[in-house]
Chimera marker file (.cmm) of the C-alpha trace (Angstrom):
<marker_set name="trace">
<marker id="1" x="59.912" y="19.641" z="38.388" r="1" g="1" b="0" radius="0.5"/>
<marker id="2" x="56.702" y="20.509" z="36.479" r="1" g="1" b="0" radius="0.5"/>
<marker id="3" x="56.845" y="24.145" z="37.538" r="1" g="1" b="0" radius="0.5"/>
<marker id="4" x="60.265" y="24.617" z="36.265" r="1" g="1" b="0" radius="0.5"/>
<marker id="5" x="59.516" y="22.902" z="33.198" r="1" g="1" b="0" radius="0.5"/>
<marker id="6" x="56.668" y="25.490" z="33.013" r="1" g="1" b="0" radius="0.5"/>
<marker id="7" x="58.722" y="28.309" z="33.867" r="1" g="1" b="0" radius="0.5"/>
<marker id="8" x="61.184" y="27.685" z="31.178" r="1" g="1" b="0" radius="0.5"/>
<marker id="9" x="58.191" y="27.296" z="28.471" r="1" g="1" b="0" radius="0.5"/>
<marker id="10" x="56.947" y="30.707" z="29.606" r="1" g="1" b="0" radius="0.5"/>
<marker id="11" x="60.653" y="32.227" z="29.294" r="1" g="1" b="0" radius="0.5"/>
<marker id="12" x="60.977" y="30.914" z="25.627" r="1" g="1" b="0" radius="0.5"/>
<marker id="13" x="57.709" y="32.183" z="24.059" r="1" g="1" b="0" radius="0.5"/>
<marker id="14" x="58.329" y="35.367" z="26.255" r="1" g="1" b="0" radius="0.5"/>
<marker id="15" x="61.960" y="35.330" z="24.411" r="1" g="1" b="0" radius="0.5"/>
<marker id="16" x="60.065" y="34.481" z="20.869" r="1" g="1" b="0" radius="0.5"/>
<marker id="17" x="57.721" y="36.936" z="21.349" r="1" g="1" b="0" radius="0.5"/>
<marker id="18" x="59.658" y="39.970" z="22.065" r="1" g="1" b="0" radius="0.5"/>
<marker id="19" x="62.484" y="38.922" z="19.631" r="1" g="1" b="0" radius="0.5"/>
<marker id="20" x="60.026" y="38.838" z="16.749" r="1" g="1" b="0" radius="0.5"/>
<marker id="21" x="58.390" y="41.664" z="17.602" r="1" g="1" b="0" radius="0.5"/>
<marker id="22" x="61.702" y="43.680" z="17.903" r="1" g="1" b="0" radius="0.5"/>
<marker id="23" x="61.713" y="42.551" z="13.766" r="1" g="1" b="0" radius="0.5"/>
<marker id="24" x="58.499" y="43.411" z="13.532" r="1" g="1" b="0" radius="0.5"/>
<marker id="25" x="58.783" y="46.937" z="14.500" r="1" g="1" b="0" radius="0.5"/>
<marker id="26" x="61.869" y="47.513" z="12.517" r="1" g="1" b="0" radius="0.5"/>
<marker id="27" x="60.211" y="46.058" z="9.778" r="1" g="1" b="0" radius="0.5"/>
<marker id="28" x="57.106" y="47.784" z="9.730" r="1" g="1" b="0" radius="0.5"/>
<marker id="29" x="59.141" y="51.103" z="10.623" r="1" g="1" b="0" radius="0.5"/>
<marker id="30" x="61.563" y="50.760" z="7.680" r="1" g="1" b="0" radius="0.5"/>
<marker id="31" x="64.104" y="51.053" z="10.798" r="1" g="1" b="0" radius="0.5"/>
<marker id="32" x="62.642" y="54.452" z="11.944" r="1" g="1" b="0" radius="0.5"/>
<marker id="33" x="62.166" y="52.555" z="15.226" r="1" g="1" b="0" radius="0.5"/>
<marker id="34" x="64.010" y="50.348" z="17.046" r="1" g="1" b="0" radius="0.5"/>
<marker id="35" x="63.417" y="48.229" z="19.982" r="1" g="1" b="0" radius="0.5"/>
<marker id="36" x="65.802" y="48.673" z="23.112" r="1" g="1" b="0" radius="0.5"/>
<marker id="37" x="68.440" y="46.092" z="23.935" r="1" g="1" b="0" radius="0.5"/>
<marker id="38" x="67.353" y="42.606" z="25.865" r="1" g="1" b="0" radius="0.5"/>
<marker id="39" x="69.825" y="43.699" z="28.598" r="1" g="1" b="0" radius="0.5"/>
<marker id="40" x="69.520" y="47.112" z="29.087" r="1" g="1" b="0" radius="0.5"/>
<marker id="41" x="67.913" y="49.589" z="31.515" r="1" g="1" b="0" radius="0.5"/>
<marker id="42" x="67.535" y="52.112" z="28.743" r="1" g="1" b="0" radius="0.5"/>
<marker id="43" x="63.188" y="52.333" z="29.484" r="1" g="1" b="0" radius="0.5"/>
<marker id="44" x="64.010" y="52.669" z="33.330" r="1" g="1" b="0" radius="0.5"/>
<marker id="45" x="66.070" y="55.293" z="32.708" r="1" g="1" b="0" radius="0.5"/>
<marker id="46" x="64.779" y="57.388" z="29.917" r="1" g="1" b="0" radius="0.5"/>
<marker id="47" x="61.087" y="56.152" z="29.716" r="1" g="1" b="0" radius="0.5"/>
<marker id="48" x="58.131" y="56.776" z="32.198" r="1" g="1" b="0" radius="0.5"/>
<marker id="49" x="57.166" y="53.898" z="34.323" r="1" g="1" b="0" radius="0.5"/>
<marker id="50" x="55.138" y="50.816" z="32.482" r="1" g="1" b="0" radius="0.5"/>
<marker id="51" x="55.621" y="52.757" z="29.234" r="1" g="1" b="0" radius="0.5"/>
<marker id="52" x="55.313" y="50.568" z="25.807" r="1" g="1" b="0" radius="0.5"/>
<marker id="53" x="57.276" y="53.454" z="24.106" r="1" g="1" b="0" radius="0.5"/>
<marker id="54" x="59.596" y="56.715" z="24.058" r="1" g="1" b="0" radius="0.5"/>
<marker id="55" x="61.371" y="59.054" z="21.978" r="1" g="1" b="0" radius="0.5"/>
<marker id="56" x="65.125" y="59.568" z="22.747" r="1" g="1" b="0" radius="0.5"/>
<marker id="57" x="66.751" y="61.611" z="20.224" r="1" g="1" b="0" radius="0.5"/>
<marker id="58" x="63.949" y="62.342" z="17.835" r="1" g="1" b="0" radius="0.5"/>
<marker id="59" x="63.711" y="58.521" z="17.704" r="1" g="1" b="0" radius="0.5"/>
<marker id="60" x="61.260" y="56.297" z="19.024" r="1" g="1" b="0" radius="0.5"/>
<marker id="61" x="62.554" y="53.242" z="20.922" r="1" g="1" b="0" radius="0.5"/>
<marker id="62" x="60.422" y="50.053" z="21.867" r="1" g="1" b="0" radius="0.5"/>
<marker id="63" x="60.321" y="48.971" z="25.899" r="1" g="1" b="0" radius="0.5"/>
<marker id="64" x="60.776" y="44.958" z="26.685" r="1" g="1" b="0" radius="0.5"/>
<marker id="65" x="56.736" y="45.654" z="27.023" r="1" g="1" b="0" radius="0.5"/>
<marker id="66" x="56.053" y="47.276" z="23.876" r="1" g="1" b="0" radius="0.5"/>
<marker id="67" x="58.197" y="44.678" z="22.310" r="1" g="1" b="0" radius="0.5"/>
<marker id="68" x="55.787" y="41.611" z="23.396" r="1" g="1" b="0" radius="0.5"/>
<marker id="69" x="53.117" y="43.753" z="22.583" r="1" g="1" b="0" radius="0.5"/>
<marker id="70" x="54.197" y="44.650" z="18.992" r="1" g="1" b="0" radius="0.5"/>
<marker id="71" x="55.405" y="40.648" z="18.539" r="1" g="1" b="0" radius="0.5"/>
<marker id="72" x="51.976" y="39.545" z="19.638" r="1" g="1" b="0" radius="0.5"/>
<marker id="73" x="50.236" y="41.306" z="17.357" r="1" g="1" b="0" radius="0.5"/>
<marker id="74" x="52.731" y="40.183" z="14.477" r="1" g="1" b="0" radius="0.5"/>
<marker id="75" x="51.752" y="36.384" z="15.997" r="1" g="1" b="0" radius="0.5"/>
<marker id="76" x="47.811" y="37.947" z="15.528" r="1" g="1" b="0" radius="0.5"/>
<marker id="77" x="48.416" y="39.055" z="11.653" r="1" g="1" b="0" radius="0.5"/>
<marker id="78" x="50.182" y="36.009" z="10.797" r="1" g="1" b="0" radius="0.5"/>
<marker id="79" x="47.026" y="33.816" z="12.027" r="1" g="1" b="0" radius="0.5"/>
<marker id="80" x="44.515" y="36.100" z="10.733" r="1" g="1" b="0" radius="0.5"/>
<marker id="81" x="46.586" y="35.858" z="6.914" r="1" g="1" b="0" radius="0.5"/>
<marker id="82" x="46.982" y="32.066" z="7.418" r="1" g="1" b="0" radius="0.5"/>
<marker id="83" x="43.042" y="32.173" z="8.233" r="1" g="1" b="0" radius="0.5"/>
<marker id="84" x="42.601" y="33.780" z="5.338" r="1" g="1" b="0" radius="0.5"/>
<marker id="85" x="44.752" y="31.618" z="2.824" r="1" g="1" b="0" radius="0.5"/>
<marker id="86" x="43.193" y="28.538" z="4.077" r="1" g="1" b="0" radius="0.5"/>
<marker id="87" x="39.574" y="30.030" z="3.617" r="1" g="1" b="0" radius="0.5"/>
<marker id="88" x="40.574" y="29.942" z="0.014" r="1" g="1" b="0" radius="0.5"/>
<marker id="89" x="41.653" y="26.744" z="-0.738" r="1" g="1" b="0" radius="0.5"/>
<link id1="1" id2="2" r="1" g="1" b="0" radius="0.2"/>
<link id1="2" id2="3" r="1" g="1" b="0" radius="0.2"/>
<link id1="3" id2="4" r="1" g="1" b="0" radius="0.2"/>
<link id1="4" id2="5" r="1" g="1" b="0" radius="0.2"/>
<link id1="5" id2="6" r="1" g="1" b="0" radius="0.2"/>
<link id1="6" id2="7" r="1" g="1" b="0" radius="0.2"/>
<link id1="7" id2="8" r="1" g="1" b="0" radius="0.2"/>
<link id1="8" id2="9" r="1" g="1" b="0" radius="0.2"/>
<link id1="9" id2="10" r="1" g="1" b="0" radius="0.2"/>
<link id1="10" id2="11" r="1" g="1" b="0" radius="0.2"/>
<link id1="11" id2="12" r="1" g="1" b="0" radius="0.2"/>
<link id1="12" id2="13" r="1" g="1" b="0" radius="0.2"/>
<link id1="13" id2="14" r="1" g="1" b="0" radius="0.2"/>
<link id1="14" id2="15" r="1" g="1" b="0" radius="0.2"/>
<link id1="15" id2="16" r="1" g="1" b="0" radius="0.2"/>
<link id1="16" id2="17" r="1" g="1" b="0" radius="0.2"/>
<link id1="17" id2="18" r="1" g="1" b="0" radius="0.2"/>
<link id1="18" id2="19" r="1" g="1" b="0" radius="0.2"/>
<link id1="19" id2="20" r="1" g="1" b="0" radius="0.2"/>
<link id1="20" id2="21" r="1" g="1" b="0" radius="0.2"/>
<link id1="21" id2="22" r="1" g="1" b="0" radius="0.2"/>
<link id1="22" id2="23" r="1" g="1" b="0" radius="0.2"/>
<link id1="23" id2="24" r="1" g="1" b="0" radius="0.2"/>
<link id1="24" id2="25" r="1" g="1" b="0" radius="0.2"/>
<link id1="25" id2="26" r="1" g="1" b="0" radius="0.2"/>
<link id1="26" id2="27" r="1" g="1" b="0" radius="0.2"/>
<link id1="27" id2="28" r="1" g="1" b="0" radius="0.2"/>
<link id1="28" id2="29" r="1" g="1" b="0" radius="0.2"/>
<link id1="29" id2="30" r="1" g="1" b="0" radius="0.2"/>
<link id1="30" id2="31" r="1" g="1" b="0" radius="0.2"/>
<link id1="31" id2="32" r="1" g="1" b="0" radius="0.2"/>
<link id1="32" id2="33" r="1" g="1" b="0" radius="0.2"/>
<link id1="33" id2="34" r="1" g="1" b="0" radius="0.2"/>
<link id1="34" id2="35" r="1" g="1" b="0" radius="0.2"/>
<link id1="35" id2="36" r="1" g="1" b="0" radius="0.2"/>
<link id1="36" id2="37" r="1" g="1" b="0" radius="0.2"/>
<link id1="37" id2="38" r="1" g="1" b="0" radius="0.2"/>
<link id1="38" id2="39" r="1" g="1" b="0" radius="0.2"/>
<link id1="39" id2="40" r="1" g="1" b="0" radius="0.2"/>
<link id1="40" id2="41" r="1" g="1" b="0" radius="0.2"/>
<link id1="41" id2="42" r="1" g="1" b="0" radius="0.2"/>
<link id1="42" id2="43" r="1" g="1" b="0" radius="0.2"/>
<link id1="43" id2="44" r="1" g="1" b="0" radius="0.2"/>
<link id1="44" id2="45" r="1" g="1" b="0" radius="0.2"/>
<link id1="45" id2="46" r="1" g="1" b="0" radius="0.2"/>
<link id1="46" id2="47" r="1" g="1" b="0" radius="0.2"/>
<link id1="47" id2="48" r="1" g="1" b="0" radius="0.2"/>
<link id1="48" id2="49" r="1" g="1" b="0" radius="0.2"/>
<link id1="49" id2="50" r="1" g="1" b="0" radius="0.2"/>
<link id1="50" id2="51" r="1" g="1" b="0" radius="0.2"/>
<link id1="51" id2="52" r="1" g="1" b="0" radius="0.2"/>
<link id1="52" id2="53" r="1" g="1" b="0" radius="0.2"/>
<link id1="53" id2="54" r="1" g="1" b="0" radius="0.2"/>
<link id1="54" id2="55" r="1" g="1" b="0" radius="0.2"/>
<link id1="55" id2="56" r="1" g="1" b="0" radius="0.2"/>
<link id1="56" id2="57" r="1" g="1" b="0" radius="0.2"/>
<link id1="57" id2="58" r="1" g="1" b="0" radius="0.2"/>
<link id1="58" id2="59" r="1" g="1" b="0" radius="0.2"/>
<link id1="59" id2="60" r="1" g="1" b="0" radius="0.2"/>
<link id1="60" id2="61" r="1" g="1" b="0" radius="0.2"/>
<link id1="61" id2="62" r="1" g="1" b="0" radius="0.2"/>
<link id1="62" id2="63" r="1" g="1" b="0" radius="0.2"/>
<link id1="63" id2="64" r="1" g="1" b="0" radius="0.2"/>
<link id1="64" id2="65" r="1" g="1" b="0" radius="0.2"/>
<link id1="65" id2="66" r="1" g="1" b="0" radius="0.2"/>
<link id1="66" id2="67" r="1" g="1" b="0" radius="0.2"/>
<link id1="67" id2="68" r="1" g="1" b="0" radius="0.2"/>
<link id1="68" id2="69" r="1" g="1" b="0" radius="0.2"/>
<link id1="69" id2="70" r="1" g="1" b="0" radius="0.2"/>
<link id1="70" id2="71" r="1" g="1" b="0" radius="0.2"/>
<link id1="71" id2="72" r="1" g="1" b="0" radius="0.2"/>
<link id1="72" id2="73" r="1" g="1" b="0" radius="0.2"/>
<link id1="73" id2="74" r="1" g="1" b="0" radius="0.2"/>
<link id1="74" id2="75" r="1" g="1" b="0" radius="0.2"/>
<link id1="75" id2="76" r="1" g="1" b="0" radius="0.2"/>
<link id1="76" id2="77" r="1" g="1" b="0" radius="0.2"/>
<link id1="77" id2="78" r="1" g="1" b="0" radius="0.2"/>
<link id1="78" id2="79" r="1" g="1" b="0" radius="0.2"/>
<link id1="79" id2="80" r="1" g="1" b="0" radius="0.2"/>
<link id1="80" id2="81" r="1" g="1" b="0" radius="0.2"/>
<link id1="81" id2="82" r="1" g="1" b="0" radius="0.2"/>
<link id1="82" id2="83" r="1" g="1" b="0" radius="0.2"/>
<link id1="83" id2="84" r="1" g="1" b="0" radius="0.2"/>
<link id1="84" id2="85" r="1" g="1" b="0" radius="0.2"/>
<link id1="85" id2="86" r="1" g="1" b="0" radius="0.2"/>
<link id1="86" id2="87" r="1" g="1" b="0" radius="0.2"/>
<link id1="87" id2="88" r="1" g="1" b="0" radius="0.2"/>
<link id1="88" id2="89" r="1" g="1" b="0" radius="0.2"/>
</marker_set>
């Protein structure tokens, strides 16, 4: 019971994480990227294997990878600029 309990944990931060960081990248991009969709095979088919990234017609598209990547590091910024607003008070 605990593993599945675990399981689902992982599966929701694994969710948040590539969710926000599909944001993230548009954001940052000012929608020049995009992340592909959570239930297609658009990397396997048009990306090389364990890629983060490719281009498909002149624009570049986010893997499920490159998406937990990209929201980890937007998890990163936000501590490091919380960090840094506390440090003032």
């Amino acid at each position: 019971m605990l593993e599945l309990l675990a399981a689902l944990a992982w599966g929701a931060m694994e969710l948040a994480l590539v969710l926000s960081g599909k944001l993230f990248v548009q954001c940052v991009s000012l929608g020049r990227w995009r992340g592909e969709s959570l239930s297609g095979a658009e990397g396997r088919m048009h990306g090389p294997a364990g890629a983060l990234s490719f281009s498909r017609d002149g624009q570049r598209v986010f893997t499920w990878s490159g998406m937990q990547l990209a929201g980890l590091a937007f998890y990163v910024l936000l501590g490091l600029a919380a960090a840094g607003v506390a440090s003032l008070a």
